[in-house]
Structures are given as C-alpha cells and as structure tokens.
C-alpha positions in Angstrom: 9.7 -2.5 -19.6 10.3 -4.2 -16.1 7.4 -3.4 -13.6 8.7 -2.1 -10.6 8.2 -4.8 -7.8 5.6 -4.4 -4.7 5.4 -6.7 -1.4 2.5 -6.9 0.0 2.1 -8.3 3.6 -1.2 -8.9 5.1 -2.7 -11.9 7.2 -6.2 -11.1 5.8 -6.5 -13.0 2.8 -9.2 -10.8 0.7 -7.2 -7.7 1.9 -4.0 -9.3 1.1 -5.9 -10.0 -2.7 -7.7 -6.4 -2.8 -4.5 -4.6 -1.6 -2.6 -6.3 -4.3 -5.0 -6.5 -7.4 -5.1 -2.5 -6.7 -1.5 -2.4 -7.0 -1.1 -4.7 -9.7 -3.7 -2.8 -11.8 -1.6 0.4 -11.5 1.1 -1.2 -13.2 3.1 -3.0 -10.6 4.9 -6.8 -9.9 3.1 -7.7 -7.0 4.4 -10.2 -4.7 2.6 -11.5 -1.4 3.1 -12.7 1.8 1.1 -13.7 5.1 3.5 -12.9 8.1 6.4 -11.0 8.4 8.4 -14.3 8.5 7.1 -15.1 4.7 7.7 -11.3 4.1 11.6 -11.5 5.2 11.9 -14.7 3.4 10.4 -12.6 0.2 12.8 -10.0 0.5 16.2 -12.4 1.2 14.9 -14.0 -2.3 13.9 -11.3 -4.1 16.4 -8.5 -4.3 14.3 -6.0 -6.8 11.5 -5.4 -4.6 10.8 -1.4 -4.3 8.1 -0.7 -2.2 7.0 -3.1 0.9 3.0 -2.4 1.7 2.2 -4.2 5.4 -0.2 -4.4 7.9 0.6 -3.8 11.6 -1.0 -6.6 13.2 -0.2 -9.7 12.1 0.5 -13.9 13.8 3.9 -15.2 14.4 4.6 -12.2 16.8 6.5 -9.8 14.5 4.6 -7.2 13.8 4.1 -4.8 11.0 6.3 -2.2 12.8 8.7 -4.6 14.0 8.9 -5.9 10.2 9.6 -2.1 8.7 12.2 -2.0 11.9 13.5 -5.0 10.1 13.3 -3.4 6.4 15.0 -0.5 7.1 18.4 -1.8 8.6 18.8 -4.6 6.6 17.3 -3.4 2.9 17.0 0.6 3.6 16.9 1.6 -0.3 13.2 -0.3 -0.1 10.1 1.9 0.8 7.6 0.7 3.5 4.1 1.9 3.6 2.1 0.6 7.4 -1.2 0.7 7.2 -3.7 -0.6 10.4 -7.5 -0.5 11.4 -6.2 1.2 14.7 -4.0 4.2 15.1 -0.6 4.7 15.5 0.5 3.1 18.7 1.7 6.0 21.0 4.5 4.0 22.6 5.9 3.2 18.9 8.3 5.1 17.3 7.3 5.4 13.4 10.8 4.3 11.8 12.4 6.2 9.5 11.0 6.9 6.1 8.0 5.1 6.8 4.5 6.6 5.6 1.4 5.5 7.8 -1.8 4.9 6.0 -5.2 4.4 8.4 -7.5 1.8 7.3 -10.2 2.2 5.6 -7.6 3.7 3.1 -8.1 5.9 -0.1 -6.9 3.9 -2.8 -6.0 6.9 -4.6 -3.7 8.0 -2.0 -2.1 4.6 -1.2 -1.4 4.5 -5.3 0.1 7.4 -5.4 2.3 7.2 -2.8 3.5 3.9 -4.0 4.4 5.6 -7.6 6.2 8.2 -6.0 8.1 5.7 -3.6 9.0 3.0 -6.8 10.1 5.9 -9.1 
C-alpha cells in the first residue's frame, strides 16, 4: 500500500524531527524541509505530496502564511495545516482551506486532521 505523503516545514530542528516522527508513526511518508524556499522546491519535485504541515515563522522571509498563500494557487488539491507559538495574526487573512493549529498542539488533534485531510 502507498503511504500517503506529508511535508513538513519547520526551522526548528527537534520540532521539525518530533512533528515528523509523530506523523510518520501514524502511517505516513514524511518528507521535510527548513524554509519555505526548501518547502516549494519539495513540492515542484514531488508531485504526490497530500498534506503540507508548516510553521508560520520561519528565515528567508517567506513565511508560513505566505508559503500556504503559495500552496494553494499553485498546488490547491494539497492540504495545509499552519501551526505557530503566537496567534493568528489579525492583519492576516487565513487562506482558503487552511486549518490553524496553536502551539503547544494536541497530537491527537493534529493526527487526526491530517487523516481526514490525506484520505
């Protein structure tokens, strides 16, 4: 059976290897990235990826908003879950389709929203 196929993008290396081990142990490809540059770069390779998980703030100067902005005009069957240590930002729009997980997340939550998004 082919594992559906997760990015995750986070600058934070032992989040970026937490996030993903957790995602990989529920039966998931995961794939990783540092920046949304290496995250774009992913996705023009890689054209089964399901489900992108990102951070908001991240270097290089895209952001984890600007980066689902990104994901949903040029790939918008792929799902996109945001998480951040800060809220929302008021002046942001959340794009379309987008779910918004605070940090510290539930792991249970963030699972099963990735299992609904990659089925």
């Amino acid at each position: 059976m082919i594992k559906p196929v997760v990015l995750v993008v986070e600058d934070e290396p032992l989040i970026r290897l937490f996030a993903s081990d957790m995602i990989e142990e529920a039966g998931f490809e995961v794939l990783q990235a540092s920046n949304a540059t290496a995250a774009i770069a992913t996705m023009e390779d890689r054209r089964d990826i399901r489900v992108v998980f990102t951070d908001v703030d991240m270097p290089g100067g895209i952001s984890g908003i600007k980066l689902a902005e990104c994901i949903r005009a040029r790939w918008p069957d792929v799902q996109i879950i945001v998480t951040s240590g800060r809220p929302w930002p008021a002046e942001e729009p959340i794009p379309t389709n987008v779910v918004f997980f605070p940090k510290p997340y539930r792991q249970d939550r963030v699972l099963d929203t990735v299992k609904r998004m990659a089925a």
